[in-house]
N, C-alpha and C positions, 0 to 999 in steps of 0.2 A: 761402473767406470769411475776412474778419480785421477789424479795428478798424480803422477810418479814420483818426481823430481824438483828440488826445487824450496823456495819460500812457500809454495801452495803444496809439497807433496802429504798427499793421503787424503786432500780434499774432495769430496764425490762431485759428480757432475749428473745432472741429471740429462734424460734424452728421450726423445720421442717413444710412445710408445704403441705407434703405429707399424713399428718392423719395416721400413721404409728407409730407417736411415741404419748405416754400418760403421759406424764410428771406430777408427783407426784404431786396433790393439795397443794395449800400453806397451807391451812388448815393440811394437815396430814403432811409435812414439820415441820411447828411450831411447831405439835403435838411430834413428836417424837424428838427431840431438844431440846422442851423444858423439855422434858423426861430423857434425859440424864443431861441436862444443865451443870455444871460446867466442869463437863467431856470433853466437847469439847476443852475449854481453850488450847493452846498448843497440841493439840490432832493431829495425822495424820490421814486421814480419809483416806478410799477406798469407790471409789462410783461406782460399781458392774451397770453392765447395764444401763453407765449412761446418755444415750439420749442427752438431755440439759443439764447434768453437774447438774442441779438445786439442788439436795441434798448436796451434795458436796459442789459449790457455798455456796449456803446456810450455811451450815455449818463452811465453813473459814470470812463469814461474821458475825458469832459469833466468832470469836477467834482462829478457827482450824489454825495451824501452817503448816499445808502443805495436799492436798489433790491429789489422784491417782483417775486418771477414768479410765475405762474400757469400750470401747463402740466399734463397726464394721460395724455400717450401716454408708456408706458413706453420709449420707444427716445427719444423728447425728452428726455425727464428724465436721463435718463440723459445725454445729451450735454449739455446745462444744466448736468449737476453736474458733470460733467468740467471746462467750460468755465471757473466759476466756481470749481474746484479750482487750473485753469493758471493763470490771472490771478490766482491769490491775494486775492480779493476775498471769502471766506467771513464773513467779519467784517460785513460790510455789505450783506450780500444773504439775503435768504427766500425759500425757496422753497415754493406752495403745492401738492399734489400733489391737484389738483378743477380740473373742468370748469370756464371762466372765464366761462359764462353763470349757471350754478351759485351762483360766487365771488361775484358781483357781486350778487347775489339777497341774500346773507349776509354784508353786508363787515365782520364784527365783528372778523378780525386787523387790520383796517385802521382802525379805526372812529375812534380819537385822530387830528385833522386832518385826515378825511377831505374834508370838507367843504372845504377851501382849495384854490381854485386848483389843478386839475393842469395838468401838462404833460406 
């Protein structure tokens, strides 16, 4: 698995390899990015369920200005942090360590502009 697109494209990402997690095809990655496209620019993203980070990833490799994940299984987390370790992206990335049906019941780390527009 790696970054399509992007300042980080062709980068690998690594991922559990308990077969547990199903990280989003690069194909429907590109797909929906490229969907939003300019949108992302400067954009905060939140990436809901996020395994390997890969959407997320992905997305500040096109331009996103800061991204949140949300993820609980310790063997994700664990490749998340790795992930966002390689790409040197620490700086601009959170990670929430709770359930994302959970998260979204209590969005209070997110609560400044939550309200606007996601993508």
């Amino acid at each position: 698995m790696r970054i399509v697109a992007g300042t980080l494209a062709g980068r690998e990402l690594t991922s559990p390899t308990d077969g547990r997690v199903r990280p989003t095809a690069e194909t429907v990655r590109a797909g929906m990015l490229d969907l939003v496209g300019p949108a992302v620019a400067g954009a905060r993203v939140l990436d809901l369920f996020a395994g390997t980070g890969a959407l997320g990833l992905e997305a500040l490799s096109r331009g996103a200005a800061r991204a949140d994940f949300v993820e609980f299984r310790p063997a994700s987390l664990h490749a998340l942090k790795t992930n966002i370790a390689r790409l040197k992206l620490k700086r601009c990335c959170r990670v929430f360590n709770k359930d994302a049906l959970r998260f979204i019941e209590d969005p209070r780390p997110l609560r400044p502009g939550l309200r606007r527009p996601a993508v």
